[in-house]
TIPALUM-431966 format. One record per residue (C-alpha): x, y, z; residue in one letter. Coordinates in nm, 2 decimals, decimal comma. Layout:
BEGIN
<X=X | Y=Y | Z=Z | residuo=a>
...
# end
This chain:
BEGIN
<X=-2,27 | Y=-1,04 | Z=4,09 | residuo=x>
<X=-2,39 | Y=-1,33 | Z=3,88 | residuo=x>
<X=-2,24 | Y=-1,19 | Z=3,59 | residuo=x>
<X=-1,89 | Y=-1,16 | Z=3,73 | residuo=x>
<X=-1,91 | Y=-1,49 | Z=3,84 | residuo=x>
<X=-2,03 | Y=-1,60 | Z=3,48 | residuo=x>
<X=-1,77 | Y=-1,40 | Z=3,31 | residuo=x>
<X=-1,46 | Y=-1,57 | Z=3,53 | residuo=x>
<X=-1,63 | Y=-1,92 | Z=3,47 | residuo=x>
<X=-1,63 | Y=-1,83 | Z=3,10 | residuo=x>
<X=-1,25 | Y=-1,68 | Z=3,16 | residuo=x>
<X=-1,16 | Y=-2,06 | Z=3,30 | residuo=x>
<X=-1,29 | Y=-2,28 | Z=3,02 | residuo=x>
<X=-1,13 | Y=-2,05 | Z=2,74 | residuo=x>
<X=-0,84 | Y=-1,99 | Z=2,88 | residuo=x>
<X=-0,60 | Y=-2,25 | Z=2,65 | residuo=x>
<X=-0,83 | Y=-2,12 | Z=2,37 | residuo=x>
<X=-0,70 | Y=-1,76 | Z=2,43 | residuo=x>
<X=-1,01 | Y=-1,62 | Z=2,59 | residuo=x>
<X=-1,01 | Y=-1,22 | Z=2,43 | residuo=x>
<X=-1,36 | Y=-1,07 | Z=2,54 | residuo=x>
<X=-1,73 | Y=-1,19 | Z=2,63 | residuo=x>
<X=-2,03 | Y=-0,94 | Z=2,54 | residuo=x>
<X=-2,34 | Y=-1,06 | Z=2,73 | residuo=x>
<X=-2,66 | Y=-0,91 | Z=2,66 | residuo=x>
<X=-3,03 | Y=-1,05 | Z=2,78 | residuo=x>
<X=-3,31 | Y=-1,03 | Z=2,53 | residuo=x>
<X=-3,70 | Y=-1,10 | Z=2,55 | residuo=x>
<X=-3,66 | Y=-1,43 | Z=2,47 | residuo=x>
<X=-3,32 | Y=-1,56 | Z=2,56 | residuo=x>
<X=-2,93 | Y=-1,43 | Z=2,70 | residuo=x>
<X=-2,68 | Y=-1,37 | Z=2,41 | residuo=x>
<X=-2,36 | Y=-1,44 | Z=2,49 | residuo=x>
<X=-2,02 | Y=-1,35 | Z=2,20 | residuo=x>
<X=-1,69 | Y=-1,49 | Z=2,29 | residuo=x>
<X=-1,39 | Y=-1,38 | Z=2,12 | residuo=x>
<X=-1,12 | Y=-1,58 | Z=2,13 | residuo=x>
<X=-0,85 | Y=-1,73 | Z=1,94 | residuo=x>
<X=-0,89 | Y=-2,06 | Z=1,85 | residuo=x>
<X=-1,26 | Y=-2,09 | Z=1,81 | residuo=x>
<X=-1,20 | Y=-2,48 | Z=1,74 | residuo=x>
<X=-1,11 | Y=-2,52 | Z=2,08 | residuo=x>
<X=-1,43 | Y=-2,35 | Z=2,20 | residuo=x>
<X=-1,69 | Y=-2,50 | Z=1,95 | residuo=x>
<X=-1,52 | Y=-2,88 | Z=2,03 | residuo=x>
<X=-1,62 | Y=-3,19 | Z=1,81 | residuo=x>
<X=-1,99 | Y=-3,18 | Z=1,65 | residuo=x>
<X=-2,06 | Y=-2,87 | Z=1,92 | residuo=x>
<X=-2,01 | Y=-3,12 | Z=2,20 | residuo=x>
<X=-1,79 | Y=-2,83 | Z=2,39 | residuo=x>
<X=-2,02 | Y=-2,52 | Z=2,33 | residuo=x>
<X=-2,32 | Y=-2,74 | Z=2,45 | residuo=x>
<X=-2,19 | Y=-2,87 | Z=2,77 | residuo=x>
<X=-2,10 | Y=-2,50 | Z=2,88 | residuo=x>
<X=-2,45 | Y=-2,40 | Z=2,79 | residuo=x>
<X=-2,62 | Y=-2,61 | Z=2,98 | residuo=x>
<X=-2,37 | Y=-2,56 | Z=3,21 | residuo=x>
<X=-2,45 | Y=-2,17 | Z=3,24 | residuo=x>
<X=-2,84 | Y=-2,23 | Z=3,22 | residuo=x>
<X=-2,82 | Y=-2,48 | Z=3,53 | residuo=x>
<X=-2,61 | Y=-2,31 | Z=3,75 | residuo=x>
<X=-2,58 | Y=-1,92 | Z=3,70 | residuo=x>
<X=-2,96 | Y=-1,93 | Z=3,59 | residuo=x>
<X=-2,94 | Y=-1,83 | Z=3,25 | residuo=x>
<X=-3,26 | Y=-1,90 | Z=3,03 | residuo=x>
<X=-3,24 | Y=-2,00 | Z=2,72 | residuo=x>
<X=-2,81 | Y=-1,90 | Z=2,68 | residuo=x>
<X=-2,73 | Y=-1,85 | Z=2,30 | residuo=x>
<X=-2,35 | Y=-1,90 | Z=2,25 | residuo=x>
<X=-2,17 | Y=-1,72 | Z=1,94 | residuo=x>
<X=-1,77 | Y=-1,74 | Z=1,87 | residuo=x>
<X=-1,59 | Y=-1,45 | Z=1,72 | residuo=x>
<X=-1,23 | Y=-1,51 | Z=1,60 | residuo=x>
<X=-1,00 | Y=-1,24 | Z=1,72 | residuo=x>
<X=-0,83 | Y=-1,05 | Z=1,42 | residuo=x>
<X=-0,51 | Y=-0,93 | Z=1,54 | residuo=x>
<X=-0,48 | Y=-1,11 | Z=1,89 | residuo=x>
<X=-0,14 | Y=-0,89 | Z=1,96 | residuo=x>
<X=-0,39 | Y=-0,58 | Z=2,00 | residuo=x>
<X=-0,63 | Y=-0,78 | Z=2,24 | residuo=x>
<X=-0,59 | Y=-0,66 | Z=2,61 | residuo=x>
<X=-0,69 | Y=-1,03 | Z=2,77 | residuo=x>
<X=-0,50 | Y=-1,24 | Z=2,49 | residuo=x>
<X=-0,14 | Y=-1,08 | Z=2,60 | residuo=x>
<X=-0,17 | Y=-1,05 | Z=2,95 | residuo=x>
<X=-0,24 | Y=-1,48 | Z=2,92 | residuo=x>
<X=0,01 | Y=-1,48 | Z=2,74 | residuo=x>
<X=0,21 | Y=-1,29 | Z=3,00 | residuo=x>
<X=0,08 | Y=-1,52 | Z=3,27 | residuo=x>
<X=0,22 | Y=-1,81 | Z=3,09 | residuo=x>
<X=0,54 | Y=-1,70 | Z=3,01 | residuo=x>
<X=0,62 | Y=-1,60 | Z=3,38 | residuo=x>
<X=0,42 | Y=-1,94 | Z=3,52 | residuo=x>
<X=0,69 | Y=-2,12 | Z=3,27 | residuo=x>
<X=0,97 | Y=-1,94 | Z=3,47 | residuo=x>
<X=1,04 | Y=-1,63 | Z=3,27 | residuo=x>
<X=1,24 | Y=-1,31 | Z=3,46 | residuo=x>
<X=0,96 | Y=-1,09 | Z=3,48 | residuo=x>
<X=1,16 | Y=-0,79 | Z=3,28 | residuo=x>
<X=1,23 | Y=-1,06 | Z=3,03 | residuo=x>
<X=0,83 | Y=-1,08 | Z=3,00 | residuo=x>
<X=0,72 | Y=-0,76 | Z=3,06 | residuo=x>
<X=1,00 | Y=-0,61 | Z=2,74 | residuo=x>
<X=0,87 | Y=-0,88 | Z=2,51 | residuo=x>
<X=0,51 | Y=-0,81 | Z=2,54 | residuo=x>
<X=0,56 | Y=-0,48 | Z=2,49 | residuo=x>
<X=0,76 | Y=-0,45 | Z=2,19 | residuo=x>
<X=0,49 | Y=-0,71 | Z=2,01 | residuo=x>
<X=0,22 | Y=-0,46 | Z=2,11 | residuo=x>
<X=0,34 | Y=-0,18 | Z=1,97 | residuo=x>
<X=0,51 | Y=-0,38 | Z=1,66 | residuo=x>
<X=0,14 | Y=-0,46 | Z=1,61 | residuo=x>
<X=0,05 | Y=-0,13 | Z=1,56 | residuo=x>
<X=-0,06 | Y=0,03 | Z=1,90 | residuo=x>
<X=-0,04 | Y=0,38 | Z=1,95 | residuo=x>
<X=0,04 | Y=0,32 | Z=2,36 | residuo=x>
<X=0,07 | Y=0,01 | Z=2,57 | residuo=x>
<X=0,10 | Y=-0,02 | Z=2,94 | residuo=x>
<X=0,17 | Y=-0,36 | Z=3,13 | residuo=x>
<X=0,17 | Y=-0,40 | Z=3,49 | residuo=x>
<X=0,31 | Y=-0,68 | Z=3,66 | residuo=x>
<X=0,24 | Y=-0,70 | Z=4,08 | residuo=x>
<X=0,34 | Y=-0,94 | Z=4,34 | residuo=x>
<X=0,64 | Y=-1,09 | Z=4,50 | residuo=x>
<X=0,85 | Y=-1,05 | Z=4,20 | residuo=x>
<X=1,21 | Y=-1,11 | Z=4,37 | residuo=x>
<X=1,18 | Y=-1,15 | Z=4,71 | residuo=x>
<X=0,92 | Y=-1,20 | Z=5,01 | residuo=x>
<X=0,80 | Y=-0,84 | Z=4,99 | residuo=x>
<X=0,52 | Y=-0,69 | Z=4,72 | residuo=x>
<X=0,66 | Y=-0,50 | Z=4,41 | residuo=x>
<X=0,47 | Y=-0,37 | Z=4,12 | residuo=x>
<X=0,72 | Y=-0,27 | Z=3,83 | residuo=x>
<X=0,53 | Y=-0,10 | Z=3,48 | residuo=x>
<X=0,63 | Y=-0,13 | Z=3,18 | residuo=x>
<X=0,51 | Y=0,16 | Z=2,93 | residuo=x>
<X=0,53 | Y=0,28 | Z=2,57 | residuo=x>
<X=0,34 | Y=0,54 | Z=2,32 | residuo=x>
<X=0,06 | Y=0,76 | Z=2,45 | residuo=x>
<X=-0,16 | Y=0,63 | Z=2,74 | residuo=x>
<X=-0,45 | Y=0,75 | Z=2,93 | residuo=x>
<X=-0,49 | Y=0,71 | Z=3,27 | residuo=x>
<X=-0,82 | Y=0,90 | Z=3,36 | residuo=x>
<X=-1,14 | Y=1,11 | Z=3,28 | residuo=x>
<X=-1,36 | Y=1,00 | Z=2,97 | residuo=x>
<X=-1,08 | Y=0,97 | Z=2,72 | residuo=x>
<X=-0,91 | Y=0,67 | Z=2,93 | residuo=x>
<X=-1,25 | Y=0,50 | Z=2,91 | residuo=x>
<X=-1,36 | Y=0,52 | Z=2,60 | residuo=x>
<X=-1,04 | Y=0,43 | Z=2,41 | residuo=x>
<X=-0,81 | Y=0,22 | Z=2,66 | residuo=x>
<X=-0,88 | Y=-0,15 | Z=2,64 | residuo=x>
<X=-0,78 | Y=-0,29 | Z=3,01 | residuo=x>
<X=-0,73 | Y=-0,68 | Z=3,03 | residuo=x>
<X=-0,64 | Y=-0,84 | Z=3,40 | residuo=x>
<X=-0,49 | Y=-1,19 | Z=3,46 | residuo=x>
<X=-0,35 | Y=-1,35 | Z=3,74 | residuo=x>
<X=-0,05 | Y=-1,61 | Z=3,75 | residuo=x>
<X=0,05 | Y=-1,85 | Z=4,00 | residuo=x>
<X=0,38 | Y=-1,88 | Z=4,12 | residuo=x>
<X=0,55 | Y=-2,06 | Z=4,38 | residuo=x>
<X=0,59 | Y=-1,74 | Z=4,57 | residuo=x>
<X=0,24 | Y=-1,65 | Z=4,55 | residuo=x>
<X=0,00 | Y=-1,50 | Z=4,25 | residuo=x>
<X=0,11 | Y=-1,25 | Z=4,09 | residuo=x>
<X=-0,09 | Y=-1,01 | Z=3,87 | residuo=x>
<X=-0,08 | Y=-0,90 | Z=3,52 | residuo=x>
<X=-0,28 | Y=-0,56 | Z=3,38 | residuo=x>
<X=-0,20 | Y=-0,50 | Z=3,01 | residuo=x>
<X=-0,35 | Y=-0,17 | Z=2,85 | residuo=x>
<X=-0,38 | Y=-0,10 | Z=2,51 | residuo=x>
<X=-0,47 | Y=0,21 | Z=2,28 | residuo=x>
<X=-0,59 | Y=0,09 | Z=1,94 | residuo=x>
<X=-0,45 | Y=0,19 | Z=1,66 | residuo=x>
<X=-0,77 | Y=0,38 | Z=1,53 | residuo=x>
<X=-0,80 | Y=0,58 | Z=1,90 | residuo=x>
<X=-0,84 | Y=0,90 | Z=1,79 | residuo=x>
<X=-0,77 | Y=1,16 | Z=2,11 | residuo=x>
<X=-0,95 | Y=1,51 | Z=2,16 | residuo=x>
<X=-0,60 | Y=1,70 | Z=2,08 | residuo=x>
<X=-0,56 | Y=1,52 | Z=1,70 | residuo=x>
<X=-0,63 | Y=1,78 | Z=1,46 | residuo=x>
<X=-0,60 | Y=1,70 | Z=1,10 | residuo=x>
<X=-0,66 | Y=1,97 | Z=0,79 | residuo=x>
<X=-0,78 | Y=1,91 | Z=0,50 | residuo=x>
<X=-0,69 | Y=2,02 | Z=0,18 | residuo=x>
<X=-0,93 | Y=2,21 | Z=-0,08 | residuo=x>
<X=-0,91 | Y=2,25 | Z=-0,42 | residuo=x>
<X=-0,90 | Y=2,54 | Z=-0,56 | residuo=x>
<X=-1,14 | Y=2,55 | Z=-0,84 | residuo=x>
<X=-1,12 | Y=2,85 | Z=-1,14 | residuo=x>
<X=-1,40 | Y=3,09 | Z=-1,15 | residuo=x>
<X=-1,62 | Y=3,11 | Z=-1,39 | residuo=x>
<X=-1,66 | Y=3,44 | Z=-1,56 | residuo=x>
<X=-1,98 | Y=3,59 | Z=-1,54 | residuo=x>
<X=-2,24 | Y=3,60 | Z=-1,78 | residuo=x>
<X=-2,26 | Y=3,81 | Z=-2,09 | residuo=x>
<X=-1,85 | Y=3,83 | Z=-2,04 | residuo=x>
<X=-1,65 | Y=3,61 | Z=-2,31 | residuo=x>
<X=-1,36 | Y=3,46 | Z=-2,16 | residuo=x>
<X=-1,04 | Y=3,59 | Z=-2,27 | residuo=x>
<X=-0,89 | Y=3,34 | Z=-2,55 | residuo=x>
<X=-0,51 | Y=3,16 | Z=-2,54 | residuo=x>
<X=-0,26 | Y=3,33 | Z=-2,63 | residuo=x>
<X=-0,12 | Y=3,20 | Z=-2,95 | residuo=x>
<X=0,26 | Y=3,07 | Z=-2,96 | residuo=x>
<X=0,45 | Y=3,31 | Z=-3,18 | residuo=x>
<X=0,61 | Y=3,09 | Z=-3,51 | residuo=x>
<X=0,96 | Y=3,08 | Z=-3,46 | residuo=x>
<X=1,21 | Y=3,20 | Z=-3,69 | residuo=x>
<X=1,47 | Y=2,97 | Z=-3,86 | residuo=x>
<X=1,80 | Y=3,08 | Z=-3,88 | residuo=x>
<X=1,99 | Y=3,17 | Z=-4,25 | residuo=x>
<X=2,25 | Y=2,89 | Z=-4,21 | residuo=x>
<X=1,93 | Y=2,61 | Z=-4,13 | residuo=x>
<X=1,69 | Y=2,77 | Z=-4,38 | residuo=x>
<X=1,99 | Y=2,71 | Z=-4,65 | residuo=x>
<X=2,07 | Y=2,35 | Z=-4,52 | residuo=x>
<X=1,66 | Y=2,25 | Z=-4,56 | residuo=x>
<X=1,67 | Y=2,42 | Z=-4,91 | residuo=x>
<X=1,92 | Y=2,23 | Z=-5,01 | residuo=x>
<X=1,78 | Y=1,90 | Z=-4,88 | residuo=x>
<X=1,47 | Y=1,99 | Z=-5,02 | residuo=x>
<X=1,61 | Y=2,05 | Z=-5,37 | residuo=x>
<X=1,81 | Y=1,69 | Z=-5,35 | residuo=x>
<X=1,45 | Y=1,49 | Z=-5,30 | residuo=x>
<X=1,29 | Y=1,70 | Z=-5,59 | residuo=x>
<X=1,58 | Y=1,58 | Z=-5,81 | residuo=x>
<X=1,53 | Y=1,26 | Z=-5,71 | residuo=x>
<X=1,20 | Y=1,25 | Z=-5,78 | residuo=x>
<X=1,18 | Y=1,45 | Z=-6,09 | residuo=x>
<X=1,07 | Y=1,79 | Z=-5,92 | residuo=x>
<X=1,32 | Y=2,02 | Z=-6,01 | residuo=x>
<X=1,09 | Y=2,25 | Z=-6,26 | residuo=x>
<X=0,78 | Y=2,23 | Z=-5,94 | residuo=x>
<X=1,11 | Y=2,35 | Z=-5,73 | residuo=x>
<X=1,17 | Y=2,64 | Z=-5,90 | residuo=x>
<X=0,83 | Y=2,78 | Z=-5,98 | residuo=x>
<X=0,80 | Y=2,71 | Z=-5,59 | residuo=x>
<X=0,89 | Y=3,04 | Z=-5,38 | residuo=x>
<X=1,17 | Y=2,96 | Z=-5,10 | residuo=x>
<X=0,88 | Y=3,01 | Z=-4,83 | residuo=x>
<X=0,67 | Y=2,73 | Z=-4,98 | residuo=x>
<X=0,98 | Y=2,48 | Z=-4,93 | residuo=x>
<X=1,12 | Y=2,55 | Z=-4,61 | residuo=x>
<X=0,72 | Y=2,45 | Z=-4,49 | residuo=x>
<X=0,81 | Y=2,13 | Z=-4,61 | residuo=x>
<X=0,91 | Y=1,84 | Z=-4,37 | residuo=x>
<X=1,15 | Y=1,65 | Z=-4,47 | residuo=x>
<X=1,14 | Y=1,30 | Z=-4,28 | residuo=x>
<X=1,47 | Y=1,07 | Z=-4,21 | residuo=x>
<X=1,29 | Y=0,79 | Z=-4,43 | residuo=x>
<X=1,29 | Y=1,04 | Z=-4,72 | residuo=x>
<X=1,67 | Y=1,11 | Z=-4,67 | residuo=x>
<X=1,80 | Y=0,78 | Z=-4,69 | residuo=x>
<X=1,57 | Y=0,72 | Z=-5,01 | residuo=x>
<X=1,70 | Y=1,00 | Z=-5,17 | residuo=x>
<X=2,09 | Y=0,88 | Z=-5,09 | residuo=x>
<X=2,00 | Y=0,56 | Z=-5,21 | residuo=x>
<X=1,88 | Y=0,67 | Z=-5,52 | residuo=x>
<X=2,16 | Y=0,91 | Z=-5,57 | residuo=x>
<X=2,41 | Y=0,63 | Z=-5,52 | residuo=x>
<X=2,18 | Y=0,41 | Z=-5,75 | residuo=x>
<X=2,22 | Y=0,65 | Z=-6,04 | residuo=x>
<X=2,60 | Y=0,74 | Z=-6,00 | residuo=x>
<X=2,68 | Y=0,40 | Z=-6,04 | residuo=x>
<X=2,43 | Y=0,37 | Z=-6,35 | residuo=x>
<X=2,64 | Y=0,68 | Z=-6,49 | residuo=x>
<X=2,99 | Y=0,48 | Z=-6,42 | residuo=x>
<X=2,84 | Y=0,18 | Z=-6,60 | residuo=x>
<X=2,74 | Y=0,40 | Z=-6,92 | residuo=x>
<X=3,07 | Y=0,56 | Z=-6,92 | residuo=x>
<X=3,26 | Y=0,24 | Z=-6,94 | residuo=x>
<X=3,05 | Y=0,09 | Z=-7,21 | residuo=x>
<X=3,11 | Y=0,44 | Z=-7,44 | residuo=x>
<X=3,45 | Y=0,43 | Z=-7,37 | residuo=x>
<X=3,46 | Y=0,08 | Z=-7,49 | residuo=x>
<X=3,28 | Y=0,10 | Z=-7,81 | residuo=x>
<X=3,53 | Y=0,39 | Z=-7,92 | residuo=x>
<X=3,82 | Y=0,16 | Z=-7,84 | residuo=x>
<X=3,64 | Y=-0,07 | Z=-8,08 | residuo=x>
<X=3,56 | Y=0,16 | Z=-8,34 | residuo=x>
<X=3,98 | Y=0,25 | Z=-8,29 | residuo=x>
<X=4,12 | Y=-0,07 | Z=-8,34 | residuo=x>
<X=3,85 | Y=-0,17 | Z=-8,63 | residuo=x>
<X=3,94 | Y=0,13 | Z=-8,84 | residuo=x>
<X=4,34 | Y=0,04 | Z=-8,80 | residuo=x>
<X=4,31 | Y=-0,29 | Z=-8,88 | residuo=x>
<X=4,12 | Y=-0,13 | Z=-9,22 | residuo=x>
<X=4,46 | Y=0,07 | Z=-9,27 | residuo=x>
# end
């Protein structure tokens, strides 16, 4: 009884700091108590001043000795059972439709992650008689062990004109894992070893492939164009064919060769002109001899 009471006195004072849970346990030498809520600040006050007056508070009148107060901030307050039904609470004390409510709260549940979410709204919703309406999404459990260990349940009440009306908001955790989930997992398959005194077989190894007549003639001819160029042409021909068609012939040494060949053409050109100048010389002196 005294803890019931303690808990809803605890409920009251923590309410606008979005009371989510209280864990009480009583040791040998004093009574632990964790809030979680969601603005600590609000809880802890200015120096401690707060958080002192509701221990003294608790140690005078539900008989508490020696009450340690801690404050837990709540992670994810959308997946808290307590912190949305308040929030429910307020919305319909502020003069929300109660469908309007009950929709909203549910979608941020389950936009939060949830795997099922439940809210229950009784009272006299729309008229002078009692109505509960439910609101429910995902997978829920409503009894045996499974609804007990993995449903979190939070209860508030809101007052209305009409009367109070209550709010029950149940949530299954993301992380809930139920007796019917069945997962496989995936082995690898690792290659046998062969036993001992066996040798292993070896690779196989990749056949050379044969080059056609038409390519074999085109890199002989390439290769025969970079031996001229570089003075080779006697190492070409004591070479056999098979020798040369082993030879890799890069792009680089392509264009050198091309650009050695037009180097030497035009150094040809130039020596034919100067021969065929000198006879013309040679011509006219003689005539002029005449």
């Amino acid at each position: 009884m005294k803890r019931m009471l303690l808990k809803e006195y605890i409920m009251e004072n923590t309410r606008r700091a979005g009371f989510g849970g209280v864990n009480i346990q009583r040791t040998v030498t004093c009574t632990r108590i964790t809030l979680e809520v969601e603005r600590p600040g609000l809880v802890i006050g200015r120096k401690g001043g707060a958080i002192k007056r509701m221990g003294s508070v608790i140690e005078s009148k539900f008989g508490q000795e020696n009450p340690v107060i801690e404050v837990e901030e709540v992670k994810n307050p959308a997946l808290n059972p307590y912190i949305m039904a308040e929030k429910l609470a307020q919305a319909l004390e502020r003069g929300w439709h109660f469908r309007r409510a009950g929709h909203a709260t549910v979608r941020s549940i389950m936009a939060a992650g949830a795997r099922g979410c439940q809210v229950i709204i009784a009272g006299k919703l729309t008229g002078e008689r009692h109505r509960t309406e439910k609101f429910t999404k995902g997978t829920i459990k409503y009894c045996g062990d499974t609804a007990q260990r993995l449903m979190r349940v939070g209860y508030v009440t809101a007052k209305l004109k009409p009367g109070i009306i209550g709010v029950t908001v149940k949530i299954m955790p993301p992380d809930a894992k139920l007796p019917d989930d069945i997962s496989f997992k995936e082995e690898e398959v690792k290659p046998e070893a062969p036993p001992e005194g066996v040798v292993a077989p070896a690779a196989p190894v990749p056949a050379e492939e044969e080059i056609p007549a038409e390519k074999e003639k085109e890199i002989l001819e390439k290769a025969k164009k970079v031996a001229r160029v570089k003075g080779m042409e006697e190492v070409l021909e004591e070479e056999a064919p098979e020798d040369i068609l082993k030879v890799k012939i890069s792009e680089q040494e392509e264009q050198e060769a091309e650009k050695e060949g037009d180097t030497e053409h035009a150094r040809e050109g130039s020596e034919g002109a100067e021969a065929t100048k000198e006879a013309s010389d040679k011509k006219r002196i003689s005539e002029e001899k005449k």
